[in-house]
N, C-alpha and C positions, 0 to 999 in steps of 0.2 A: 471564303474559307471552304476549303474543300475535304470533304467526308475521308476515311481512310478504307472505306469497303464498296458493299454491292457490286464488285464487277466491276466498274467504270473507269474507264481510261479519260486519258485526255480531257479536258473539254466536257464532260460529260456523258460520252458518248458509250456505251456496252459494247463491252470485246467480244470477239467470237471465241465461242469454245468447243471445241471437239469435244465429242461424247463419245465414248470408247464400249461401253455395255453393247447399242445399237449396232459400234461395228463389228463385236466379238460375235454377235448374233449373224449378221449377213456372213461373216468369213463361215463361223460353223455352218452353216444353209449352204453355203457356196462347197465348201468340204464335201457334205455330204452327198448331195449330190452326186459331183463329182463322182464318188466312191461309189453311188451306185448307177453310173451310168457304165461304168469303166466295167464293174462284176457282169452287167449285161452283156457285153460287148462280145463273149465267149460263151453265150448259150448256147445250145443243138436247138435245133428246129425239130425235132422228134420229140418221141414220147420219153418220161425218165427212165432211163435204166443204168446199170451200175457197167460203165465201159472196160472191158480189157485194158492192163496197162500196159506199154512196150516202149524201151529205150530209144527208138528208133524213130518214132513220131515226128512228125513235121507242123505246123501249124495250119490250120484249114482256112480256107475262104466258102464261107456259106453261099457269098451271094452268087447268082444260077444255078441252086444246087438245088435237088430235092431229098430229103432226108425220110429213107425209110427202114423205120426200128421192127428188132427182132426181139420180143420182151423174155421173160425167162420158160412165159408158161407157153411160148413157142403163138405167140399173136402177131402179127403184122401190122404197122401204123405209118400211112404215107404223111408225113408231116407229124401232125398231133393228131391224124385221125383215125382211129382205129376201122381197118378193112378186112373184108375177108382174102381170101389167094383169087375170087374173081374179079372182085374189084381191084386187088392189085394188078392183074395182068390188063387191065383193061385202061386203068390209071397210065400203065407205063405205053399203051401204044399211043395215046393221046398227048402224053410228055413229050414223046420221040415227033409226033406230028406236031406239035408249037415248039418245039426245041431241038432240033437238031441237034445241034453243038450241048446240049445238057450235060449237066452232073447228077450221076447217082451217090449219094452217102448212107452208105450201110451202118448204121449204129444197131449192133448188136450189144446184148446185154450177156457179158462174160460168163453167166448160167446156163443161156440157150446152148441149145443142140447146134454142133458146128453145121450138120444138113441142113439147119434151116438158113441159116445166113448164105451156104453155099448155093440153097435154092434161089432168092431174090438176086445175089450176084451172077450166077446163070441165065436167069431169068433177061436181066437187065443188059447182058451179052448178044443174048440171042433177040433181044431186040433192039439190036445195032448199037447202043450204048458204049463207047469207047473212053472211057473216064468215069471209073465205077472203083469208088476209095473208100475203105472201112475204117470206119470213126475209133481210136483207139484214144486213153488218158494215159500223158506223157509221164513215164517213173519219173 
């Protein structure tokens, strides 16, 4: 005589059951993720500041590039780090000597003084720098 519950099929034997909670949990984990690896993807390498916007934008490629910010209170930062104008000139002939072929990225913050961004882009000129692109945020 056999039982009419507990799970059991056939013979006795327990059926396999999918558990769906566990897998709502792995997909939401796997979602997130996702979501934020993807918002990473599109950082600056520079310090935060609030970009010019311009219709005309292209998408960038970071990688060989070094990224140096022009903040609003007219500061200079090669990467994330905040320098003075010696250490910046002195940063870029050491870049130009391991990097020939480098990228400069001017992220300027749409407050600064347009001289100052003209400075580091001169700068970066006159030390043979031929690929010097200023970071702007797409309208």
């Amino acid at each position: 005589m056999h039982g009419g519950g507990g799970g059991t099929g056939p013979g006795g034997k327990k059926r396999a059951r999918i558990e769906i909670i566990p897998l709502i949990d792995v997909i939401f984990f796997l979602l997130a993720t996702f979501v934020l690896f993807t918002l990473s993807l599109n950082k600056s390498n520079g310090v935060s500041v609030q970009l010019p916007t311009a219709v005309s934008s292209e998408a960038r490629d970071p990688n060989g590039t070094v990224t140096i910010s022009v903040t609003d209170e007219g500061a200079l930062a090669w990467d994330k780090d905040l320098i003075t104008l010696d250490e910046f000139l002195q940063r870029l002939q050491v870049y130009r000597r391991e990097f020939p072929d480098g990228r400069i990225l001017i992220n300027g913050d749409e407050r600064a003084f347009f001289a100052q961004a003209i400075y580091v882009f001169d700068e970066a000129r006159k030390a043979g720098f031929l690929k010097v692109y200023i970071e702007t945020h797409v309208r």
